[in-house]
PADRENFI-114518 format. One record per residue (C-alpha): x, z, y. Coordinates in steps of 0.05 Angstrom, whole numbers, always signed. Example, Ala and Ser with C-alpha at 12.3 -4.5 7.8 and 13.67 -1.06 7.14 Angstrom:
# residues 2
+--------+--------+--------+
|      x |      z |      y |
+--------+--------+--------+
|   +246 |   +156 |    -90 |
|   +273 |   +143 |    -21 |
+--------+--------+--------+
This chain:
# residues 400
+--------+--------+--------+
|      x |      z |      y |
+--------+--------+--------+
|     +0 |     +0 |     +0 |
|    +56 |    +20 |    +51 |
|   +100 |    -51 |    +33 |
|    +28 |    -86 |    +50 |
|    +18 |    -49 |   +110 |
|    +90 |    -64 |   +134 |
|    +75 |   -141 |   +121 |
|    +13 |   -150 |   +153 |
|    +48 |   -109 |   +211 |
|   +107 |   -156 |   +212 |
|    +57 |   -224 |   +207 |
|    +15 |   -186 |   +262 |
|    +82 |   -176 |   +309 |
|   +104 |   -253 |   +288 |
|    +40 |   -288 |   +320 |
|    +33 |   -242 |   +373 |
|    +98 |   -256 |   +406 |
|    +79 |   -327 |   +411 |
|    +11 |   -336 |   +438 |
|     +7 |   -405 |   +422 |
|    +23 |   -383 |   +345 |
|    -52 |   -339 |   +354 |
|    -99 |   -416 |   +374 |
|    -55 |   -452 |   +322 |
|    -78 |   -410 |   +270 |
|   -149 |   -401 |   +293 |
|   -154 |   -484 |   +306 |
|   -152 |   -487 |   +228 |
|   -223 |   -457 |   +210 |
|   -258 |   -476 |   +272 |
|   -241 |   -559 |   +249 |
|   -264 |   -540 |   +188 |
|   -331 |   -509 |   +210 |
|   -345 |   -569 |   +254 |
|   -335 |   -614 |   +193 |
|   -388 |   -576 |   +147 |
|   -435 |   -570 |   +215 |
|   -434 |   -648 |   +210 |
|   -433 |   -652 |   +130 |
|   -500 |   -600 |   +134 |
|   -541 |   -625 |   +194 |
|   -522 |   -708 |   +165 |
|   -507 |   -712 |   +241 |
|   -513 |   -796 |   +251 |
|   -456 |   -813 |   +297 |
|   -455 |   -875 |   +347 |
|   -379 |   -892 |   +307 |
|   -382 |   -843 |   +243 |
|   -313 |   -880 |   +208 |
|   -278 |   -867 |   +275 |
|   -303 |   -796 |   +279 |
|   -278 |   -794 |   +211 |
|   -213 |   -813 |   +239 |
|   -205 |   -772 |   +299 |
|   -223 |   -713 |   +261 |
|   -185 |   -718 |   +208 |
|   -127 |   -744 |   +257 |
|   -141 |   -669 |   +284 |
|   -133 |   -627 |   +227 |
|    -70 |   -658 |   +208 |
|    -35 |   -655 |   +262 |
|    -70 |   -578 |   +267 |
|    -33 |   -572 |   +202 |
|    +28 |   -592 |   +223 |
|    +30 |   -558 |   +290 |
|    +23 |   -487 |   +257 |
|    +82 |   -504 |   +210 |
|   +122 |   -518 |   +273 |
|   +112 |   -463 |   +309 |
|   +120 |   -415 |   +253 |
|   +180 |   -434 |   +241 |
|   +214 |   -410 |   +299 |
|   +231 |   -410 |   +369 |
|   +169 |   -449 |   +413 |
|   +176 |   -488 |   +469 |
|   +153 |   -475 |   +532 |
|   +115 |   -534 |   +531 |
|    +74 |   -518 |   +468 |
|    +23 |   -486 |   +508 |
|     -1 |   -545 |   +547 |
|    +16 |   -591 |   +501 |
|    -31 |   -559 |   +454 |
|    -85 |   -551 |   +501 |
|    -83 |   -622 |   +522 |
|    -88 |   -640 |   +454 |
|   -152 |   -591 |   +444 |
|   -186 |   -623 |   +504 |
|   -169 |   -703 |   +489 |
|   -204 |   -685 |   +415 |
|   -258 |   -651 |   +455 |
|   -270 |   -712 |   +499 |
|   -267 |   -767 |   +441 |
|   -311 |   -735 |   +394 |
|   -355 |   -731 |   +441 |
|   -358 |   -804 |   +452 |
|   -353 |   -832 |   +389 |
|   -414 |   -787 |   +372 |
|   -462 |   -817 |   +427 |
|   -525 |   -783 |   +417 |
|   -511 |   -730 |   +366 |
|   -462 |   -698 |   +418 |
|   -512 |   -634 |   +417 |
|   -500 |   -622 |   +339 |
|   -418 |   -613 |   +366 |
|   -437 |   -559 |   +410 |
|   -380 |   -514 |   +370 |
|   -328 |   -562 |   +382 |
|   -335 |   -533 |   +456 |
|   -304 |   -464 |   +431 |
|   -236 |   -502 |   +428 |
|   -228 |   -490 |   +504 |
|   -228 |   -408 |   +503 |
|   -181 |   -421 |   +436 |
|   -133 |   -467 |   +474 |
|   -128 |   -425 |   +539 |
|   -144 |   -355 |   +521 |
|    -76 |   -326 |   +503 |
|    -35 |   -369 |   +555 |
|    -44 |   -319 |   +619 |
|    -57 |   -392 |   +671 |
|   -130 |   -368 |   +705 |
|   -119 |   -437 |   +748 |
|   -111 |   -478 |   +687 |
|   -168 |   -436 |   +652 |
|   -203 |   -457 |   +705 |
|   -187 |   -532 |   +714 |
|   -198 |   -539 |   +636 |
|   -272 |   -504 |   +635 |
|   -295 |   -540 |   +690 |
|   -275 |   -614 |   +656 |
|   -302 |   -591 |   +592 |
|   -364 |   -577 |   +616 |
|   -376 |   -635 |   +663 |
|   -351 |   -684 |   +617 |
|   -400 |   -659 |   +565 |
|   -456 |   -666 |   +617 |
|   -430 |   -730 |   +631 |
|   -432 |   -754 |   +559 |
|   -503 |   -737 |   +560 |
|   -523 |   -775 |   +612 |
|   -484 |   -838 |   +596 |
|   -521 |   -845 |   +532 |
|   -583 |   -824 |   +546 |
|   -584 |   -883 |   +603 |
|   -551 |   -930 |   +555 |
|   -598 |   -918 |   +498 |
|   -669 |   -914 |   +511 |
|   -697 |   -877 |   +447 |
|   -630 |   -822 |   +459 |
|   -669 |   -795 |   +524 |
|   -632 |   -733 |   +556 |
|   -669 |   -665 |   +527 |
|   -678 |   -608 |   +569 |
|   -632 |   -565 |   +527 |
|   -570 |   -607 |   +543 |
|   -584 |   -573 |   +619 |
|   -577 |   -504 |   +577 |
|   -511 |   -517 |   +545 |
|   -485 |   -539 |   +607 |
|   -495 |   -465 |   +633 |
|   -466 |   -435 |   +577 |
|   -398 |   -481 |   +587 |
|   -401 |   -465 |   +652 |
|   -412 |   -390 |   +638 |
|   -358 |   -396 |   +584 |
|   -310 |   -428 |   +638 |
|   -319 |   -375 |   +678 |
|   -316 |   -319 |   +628 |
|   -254 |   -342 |   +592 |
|   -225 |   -351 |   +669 |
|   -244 |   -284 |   +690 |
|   -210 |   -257 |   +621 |
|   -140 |   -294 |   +641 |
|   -140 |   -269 |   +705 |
|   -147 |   -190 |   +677 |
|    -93 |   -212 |   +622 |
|    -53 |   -244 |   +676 |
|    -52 |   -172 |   +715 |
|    -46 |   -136 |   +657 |
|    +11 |   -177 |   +631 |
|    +38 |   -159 |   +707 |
|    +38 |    -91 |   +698 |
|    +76 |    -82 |   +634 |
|   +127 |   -125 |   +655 |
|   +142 |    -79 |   +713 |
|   +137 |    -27 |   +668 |
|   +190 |    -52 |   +624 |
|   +222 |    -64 |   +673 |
|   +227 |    +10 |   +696 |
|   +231 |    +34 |   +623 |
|   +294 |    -19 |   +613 |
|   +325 |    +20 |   +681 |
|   +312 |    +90 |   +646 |
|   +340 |    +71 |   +584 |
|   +406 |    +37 |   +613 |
|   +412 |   +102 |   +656 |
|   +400 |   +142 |   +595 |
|   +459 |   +112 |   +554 |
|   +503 |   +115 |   +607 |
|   +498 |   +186 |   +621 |
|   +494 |   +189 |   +548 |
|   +551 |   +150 |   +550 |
|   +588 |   +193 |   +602 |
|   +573 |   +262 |   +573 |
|   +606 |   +231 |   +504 |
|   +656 |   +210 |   +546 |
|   +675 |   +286 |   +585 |
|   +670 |   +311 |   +512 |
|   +714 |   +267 |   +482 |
|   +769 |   +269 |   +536 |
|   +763 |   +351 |   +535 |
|   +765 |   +360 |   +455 |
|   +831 |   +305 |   +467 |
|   +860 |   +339 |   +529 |
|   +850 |   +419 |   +499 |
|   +837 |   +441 |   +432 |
|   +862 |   +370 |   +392 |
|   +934 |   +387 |   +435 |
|   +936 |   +463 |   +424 |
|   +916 |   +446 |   +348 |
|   +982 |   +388 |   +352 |
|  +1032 |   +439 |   +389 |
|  +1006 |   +490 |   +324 |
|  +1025 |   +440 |   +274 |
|  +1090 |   +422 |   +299 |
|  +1113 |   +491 |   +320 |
|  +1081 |   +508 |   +243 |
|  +1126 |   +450 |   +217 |
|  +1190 |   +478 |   +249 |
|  +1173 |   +550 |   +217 |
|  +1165 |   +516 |   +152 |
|  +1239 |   +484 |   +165 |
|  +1259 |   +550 |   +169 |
|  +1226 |   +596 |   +123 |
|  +1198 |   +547 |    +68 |
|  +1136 |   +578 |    +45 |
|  +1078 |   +552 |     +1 |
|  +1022 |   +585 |    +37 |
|  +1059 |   +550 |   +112 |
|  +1050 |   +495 |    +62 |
|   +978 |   +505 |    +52 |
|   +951 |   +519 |   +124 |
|   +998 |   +456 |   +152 |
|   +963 |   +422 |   +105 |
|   +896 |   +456 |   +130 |
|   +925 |   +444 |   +201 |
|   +923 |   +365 |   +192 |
|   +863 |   +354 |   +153 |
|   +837 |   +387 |   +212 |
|   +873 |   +350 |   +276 |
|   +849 |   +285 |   +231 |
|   +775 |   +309 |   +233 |
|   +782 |   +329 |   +311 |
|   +822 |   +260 |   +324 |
|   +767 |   +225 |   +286 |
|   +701 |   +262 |   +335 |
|   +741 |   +249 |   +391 |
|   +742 |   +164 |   +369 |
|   +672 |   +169 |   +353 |
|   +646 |   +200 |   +427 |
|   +690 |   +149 |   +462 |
|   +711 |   +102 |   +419 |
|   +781 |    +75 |   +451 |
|   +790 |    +19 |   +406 |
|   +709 |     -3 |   +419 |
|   +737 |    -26 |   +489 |
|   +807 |    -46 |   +477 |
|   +807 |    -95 |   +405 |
|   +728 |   -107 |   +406 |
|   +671 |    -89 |   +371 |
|   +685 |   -117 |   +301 |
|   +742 |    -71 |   +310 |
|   +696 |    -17 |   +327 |
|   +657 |    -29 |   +262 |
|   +713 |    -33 |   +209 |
|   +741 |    +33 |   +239 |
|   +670 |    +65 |   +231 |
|   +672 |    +50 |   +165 |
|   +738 |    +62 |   +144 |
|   +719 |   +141 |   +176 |
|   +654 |   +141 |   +140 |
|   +685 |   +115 |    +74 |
|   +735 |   +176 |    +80 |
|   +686 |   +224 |    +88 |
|   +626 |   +203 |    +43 |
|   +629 |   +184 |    -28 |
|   +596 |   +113 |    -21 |
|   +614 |    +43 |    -48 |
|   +623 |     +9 |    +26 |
|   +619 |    -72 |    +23 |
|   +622 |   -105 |    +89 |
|   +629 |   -179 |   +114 |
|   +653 |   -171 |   +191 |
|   +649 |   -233 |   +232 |
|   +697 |   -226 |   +297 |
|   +648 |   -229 |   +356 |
|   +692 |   -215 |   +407 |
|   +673 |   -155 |   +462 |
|   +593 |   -175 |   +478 |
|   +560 |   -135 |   +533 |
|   +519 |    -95 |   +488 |
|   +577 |    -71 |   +437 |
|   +554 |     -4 |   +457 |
|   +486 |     -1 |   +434 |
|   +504 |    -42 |   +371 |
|   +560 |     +9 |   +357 |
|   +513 |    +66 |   +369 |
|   +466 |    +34 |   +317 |
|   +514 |    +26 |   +264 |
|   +530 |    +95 |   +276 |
|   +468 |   +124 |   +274 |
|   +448 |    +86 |   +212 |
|   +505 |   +106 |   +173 |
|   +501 |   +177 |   +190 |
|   +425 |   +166 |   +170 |
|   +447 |   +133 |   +107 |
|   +494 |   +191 |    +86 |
|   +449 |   +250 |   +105 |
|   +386 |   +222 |    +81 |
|   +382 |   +159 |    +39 |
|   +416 |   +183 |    -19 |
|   +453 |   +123 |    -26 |
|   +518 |   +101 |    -77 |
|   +528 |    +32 |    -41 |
|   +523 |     +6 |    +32 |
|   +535 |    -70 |    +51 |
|   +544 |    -87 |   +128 |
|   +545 |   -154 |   +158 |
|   +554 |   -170 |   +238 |
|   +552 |   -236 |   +257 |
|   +537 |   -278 |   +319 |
|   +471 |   -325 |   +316 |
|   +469 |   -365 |   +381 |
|   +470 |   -321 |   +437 |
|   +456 |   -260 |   +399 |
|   +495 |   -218 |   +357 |
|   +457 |   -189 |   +298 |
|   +481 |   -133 |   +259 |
|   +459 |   -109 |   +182 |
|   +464 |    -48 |   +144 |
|   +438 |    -41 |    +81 |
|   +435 |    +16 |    +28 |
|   +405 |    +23 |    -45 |
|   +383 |    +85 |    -34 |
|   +305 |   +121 |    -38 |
|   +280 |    +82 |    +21 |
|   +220 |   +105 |    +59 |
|   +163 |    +84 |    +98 |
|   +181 |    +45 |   +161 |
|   +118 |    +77 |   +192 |
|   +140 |   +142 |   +198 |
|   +191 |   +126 |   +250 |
|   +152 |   +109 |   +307 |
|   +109 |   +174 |   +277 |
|   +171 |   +215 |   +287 |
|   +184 |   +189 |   +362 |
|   +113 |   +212 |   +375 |
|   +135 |   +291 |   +352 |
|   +198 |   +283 |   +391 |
|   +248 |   +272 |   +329 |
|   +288 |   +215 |   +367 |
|   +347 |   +197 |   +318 |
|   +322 |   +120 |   +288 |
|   +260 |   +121 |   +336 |
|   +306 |   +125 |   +399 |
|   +347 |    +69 |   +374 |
|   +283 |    +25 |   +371 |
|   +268 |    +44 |   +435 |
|   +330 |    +33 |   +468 |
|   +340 |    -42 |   +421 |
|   +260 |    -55 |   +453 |
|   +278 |    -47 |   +520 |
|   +343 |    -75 |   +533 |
|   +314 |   -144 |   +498 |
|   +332 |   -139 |   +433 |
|   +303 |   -120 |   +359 |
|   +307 |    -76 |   +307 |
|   +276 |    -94 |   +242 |
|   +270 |    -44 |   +183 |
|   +255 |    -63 |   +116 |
|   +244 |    -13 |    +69 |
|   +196 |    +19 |    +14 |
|   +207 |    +80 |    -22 |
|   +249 |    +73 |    -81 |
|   +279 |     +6 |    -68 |
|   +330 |    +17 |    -15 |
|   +324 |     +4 |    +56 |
|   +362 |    -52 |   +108 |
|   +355 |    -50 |   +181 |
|   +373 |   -117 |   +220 |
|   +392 |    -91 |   +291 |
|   +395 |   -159 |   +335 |
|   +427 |   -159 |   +409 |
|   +393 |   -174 |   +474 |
|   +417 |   -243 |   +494 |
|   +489 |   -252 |   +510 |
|   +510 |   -287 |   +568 |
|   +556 |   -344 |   +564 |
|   +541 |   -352 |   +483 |
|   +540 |   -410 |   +468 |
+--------+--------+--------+
């Protein structure tokens, strides 16, 4: 139930971060309903083999459409495009039908469809007006050009309602348009908060670091040495045992101190950063560590991709109750996408955001942080199978 949830959750996310993916899928049934209104009523059509055509023509290409912009990225075009498209069909049906255009009264719901998700009130607009004046107009052109057609009473009716639907859909843009206003600005504020978050995060690591380096990690190096000299001295097997005690622990202490402000991070790079990560969390934990480190050079957000991979190991070795861990960082286009996985006892993906909303930050903040800086993190997980977590950058600049 939970790997179901998480899939109709990811195809949910998928389509609604393309609204254009949302009318492609919902074209599909509506062609279909409008080709068993015509097989029901035995609508006779002025041109019934071209209908045929265009219609078919339609759900084709309907087909075809959703496959391409499933598949990835879409255009900024694909929103007109379609909607062009949607109104052209409109407009020929209607013409080829003659006097049966009142039986294709459903075809009309194409225009909220093709309009509805793209936030354009003016286009909204422009598009319901056409629509429903070039129905009228349809209407009147056969009714003078066939005699026995006539032009009913009720074709005044469904005028109104495409005006009234013009309108309505229009009005809806124009909240969705304000709407969609809003919570950019707020993004925009939370993406502010969340840089200045990291960097006083960042910071505070940073004071730590350079005070556990300038005191305690030099008193505990003076110790050693002046413990060495003793040892030079006045060999002893318990001097042995605490200089031996005495490095394990400056190698710990040298170790936090790379982790809060990871020197190398900034000087070799952030593949750099990632192979000494692991080689630290291979010494300390018992795990089977596989990795395949592309070199991506020093991208903007090394930071918060170092963070992550820090995070989710720690997670990994307090939690998942893992034996092996594979990690991959690569860079995809303009993005650099890192991946750490573990066959450990997995868990629910749900229960993340569900810990954010208690205040447990850990995983949830990284989401968070990944969300607002224009990036992703994707978790894919069930219990007992393991879990892998695909943390992908915001854009890069200059990536080519």
């Amino acid at each position: 139930m939970a790997g179901l949830r998480q899939r109709l959750g990811t195809t949910r996310d998928f389509l609604a971060s393309e609204p254009v993916r949302v009318s492609a899928v919902l074209r599909l049934p509506l062609i279909a309903l409008i080709g068993a209104l015509v097989w029901i009523w035995e609508v006779d059509h002025w041109l019934p083999g071209l209908y045929a055509v265009i219609l078919g023509s339609y759900a084709v290409a309907a087909v075809v459409w959703l496959v391409a912009v499933s598949r990835g990225p879409v255009p900024r075009w694909a929103d007109w495009a379609s909607s062009a498209v949607d109104l052209s069909v409109i407009a020929a049906l209607c013409l080829v039908s003659g006097g049966a255009t009142a039986a294709l009264l459903p075809v009309f719901f194409l225009l909220p469809i093709s309009v509805a998700f793209q936030d354009r009130p003016e286009l909204t607009a422009i598009i319901g007006t056409i629509t429903a004046v070039a129905y009228l107009s349809v209407w009147v052109f056969y009714s003078k050009r066939d005699d026995t057609v006539g032009l009913p009473n009720m074709v005044y009716t469904h005028f109104g309602f495409l005006v009234w639907m013009a309108v309505a859909t229009t009005a809806l843009s124009v909240v969705l348009t304000r709407r969609a206003v809003r919570v950019r600005a707020l993004q925009k504020v939370r993406l502010q908060l969340v840089s200045e978050a990291m960097q006083s995060d960042e910071r505070h690591s940073r004071e730590v670091a350079e005070h556990l380096h300038d005191g305690p990690l030099q008193t505990l190096l003076a110790a050693r040495l002046e413990l060495d000299e003793a040892r030079e001295r006045h060999p002893d097997p318990a001097l042995d045992m605490v200089y031996a005690a005495l490095q394990e622990t400056a190698a710990g202490l040298r170790s936090t101190v790379t982790e809060l402000h990871p020197q190398v991070l900034a000087q070799l790079g952030l593949t750099a950063g990632v192979r000494e990560l692991l080689r630290q969390f291979q010494t300390r934990y018992d795990h089977d560590i596989t990795a395949d480190l592309d070199e991506v050079g020093k991208p903007e957000s090394q930071v918060l991709l170092y963070r992550a991979a820090r995070e989710l190991l720690t997670n990994i070795a307090k939690h998942a109750g893992a034996t092996a861990v594979h990690v991959e960082l690569t860079r995809r286009g303009d993005r650099v996408v890192l991946t750490i996985s573990d066959d450990g006892k997995g868990f629910a993906p749900a229960v993340v955001g569900e810990s954010l909303e208690r205040g447990h930050i850990g995983l949830g903040s990284l989401l968070a942080r990944f969300d607002a800086m224009g990036g992703s993190m994707r978790i894919t997980s069930d219990p007992g199978s393991g879990t892998q977590v695909t943390a992908t950058s915001p854009p890069e600049p200059g990536s080519g």
